[in-house]
C-alpha positions, 0 to 999 in steps of 0.5 A, spaced: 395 516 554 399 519 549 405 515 547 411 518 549 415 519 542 422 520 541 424 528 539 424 528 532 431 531 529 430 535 523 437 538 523 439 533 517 433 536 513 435 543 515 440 542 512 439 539 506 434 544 504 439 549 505 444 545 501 439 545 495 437 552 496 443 556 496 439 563 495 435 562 501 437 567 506 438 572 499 431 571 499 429 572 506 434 577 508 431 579 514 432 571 516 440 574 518 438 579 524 436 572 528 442 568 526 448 567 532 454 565 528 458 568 534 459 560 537 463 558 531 466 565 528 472 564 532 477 571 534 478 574 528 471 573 525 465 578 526 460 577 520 457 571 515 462 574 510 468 573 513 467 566 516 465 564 509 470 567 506 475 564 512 473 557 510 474 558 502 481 559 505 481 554 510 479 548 505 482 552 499 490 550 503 487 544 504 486 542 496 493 545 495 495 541 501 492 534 498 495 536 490 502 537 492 502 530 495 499 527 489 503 531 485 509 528 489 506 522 489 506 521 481 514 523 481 515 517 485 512 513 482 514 515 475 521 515 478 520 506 481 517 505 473 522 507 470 528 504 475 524 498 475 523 498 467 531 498 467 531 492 473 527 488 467 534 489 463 538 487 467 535 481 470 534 478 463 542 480 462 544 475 468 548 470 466 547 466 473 543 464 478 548 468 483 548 474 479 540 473 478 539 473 485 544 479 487 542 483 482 535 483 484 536 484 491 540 490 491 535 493 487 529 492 492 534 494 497 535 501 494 527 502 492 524 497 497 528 498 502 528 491 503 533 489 508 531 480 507 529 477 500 527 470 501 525 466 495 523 459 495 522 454 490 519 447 491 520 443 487 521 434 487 528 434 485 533 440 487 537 443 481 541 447 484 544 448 490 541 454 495 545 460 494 544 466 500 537 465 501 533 463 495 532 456 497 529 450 493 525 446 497 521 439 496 514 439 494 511 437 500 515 443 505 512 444 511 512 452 507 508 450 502 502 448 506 503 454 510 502 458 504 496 454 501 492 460 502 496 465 499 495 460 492 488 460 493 486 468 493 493 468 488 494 475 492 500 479 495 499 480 503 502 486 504 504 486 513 499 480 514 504 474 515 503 471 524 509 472 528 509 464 527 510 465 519 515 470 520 520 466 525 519 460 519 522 464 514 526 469 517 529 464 523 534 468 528 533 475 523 525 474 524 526 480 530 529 485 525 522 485 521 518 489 522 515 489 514 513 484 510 510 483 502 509 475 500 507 474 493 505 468 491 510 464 485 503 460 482 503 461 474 510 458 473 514 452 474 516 451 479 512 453 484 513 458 490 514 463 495 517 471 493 517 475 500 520 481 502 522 483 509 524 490 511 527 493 517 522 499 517 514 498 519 509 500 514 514 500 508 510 496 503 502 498 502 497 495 495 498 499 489 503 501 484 508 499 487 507 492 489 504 492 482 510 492 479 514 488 485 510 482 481 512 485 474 520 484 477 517 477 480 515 473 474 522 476 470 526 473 476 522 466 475 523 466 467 530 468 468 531 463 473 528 458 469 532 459 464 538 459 468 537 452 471 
């Protein structure tokens, strides 16, 4: 008895055939008179041709849809580049901790749409009193071994925060956040958290942006330093 054997679906090879060989119908003209194309020529279609044409057009549109964006993109990223090279500025010019903490805010509020900023040092003994939300805590905060594995990997977490963290960080406002960045304060001393919240979903994703969200973060530790 024959075994009973699965059809065997040669489209793929159809396929790539053609793909490598292009000239093909040009060859074998006659090939033409049995192609069907009319399932898929659409209205306004009634050849070959056309339908080859219409789909140059088609995906034509769709490259000049994709390089707009890009081309939109680019501008604004060159434009957060240099607000935030002029933000550098003016972190390094703060001449107090107050200062340095509002000035930063106000700008991640306008180009982050940052609604919360809360910043966390752990540290054994406090060097200065809490001031809105930049906070010292000890070293041995229940926050800091909540966050032990966003020190391990040394990464910003972009919308990954549980519900659970949220309600610590954010404590009555939590139910207003519906955004959140956290980037880890590891390479300087003293240690800690640097979190951004925004009233709006989907605000913050890896990439240039959040690059230079860690370039304006290690500016505000040095300065902050400097400060205390």
């Amino acid at each position: 008895m024959a075994a009973n054997r699965e059809p065997v679906d040669n489209q793929p090879v159809v396929i790539d055939y053609l793909e490598r060989n292009p000239n093909f119908f040009l060859d074998n003209p006659t090939l033409l008179s049995n192609l069907n194309l009319e399932h898929i020529n659409g209205k306004n279609v009634s050849s070959l041709i056309e339908y080859q044409v219409d789909h140059l057009r088609k995906n034509e549109q769709i490259l000049k849809t994709q390089i707009e964006i890009l081309s939109k993109n680019q501008g604004q990223s060159d434009r957060l580049a240099e607000e935030a090279y002029k933000q550098s500025f003016a972190l390094m010019d703060a001449t107090s901790i107050e200062s340095l903490y509002d000035t930063l805010f106000l700008f991640l509020k306008r180009e982050y749409q940052c609604s919360h900023l809360m910043i966390f040092f752990f540290v054994e003994k406090r060097p200065h009193k809490d001031y809105r939300n930049l906070r010292f805590k000890p070293t041995h905060s229940k926050l800091l071994y909540l966050f032990s594995g966003l020190y391990n990997t040394n990464k910003s977490l972009c919308d990954s925060l549980p519900s659970e963290y949220i309600d610590v960080l954010f404590g009555k406002e939590s139910n207003k956040i519906k955004s959140t960045v956290t980037l880890p304060i590891n390479n300087e001393e003293p240690s800690g958290l640097f979190i951004l919240g925004s009233q709006e979903y989907n605000t913050y994703r890896q990439g240039f942006s959040i690059n230079l969200l860690n370039h304006l973060k290690n500016i505000f530790v040095k300065q902050c330093n400097t400060l205390l």
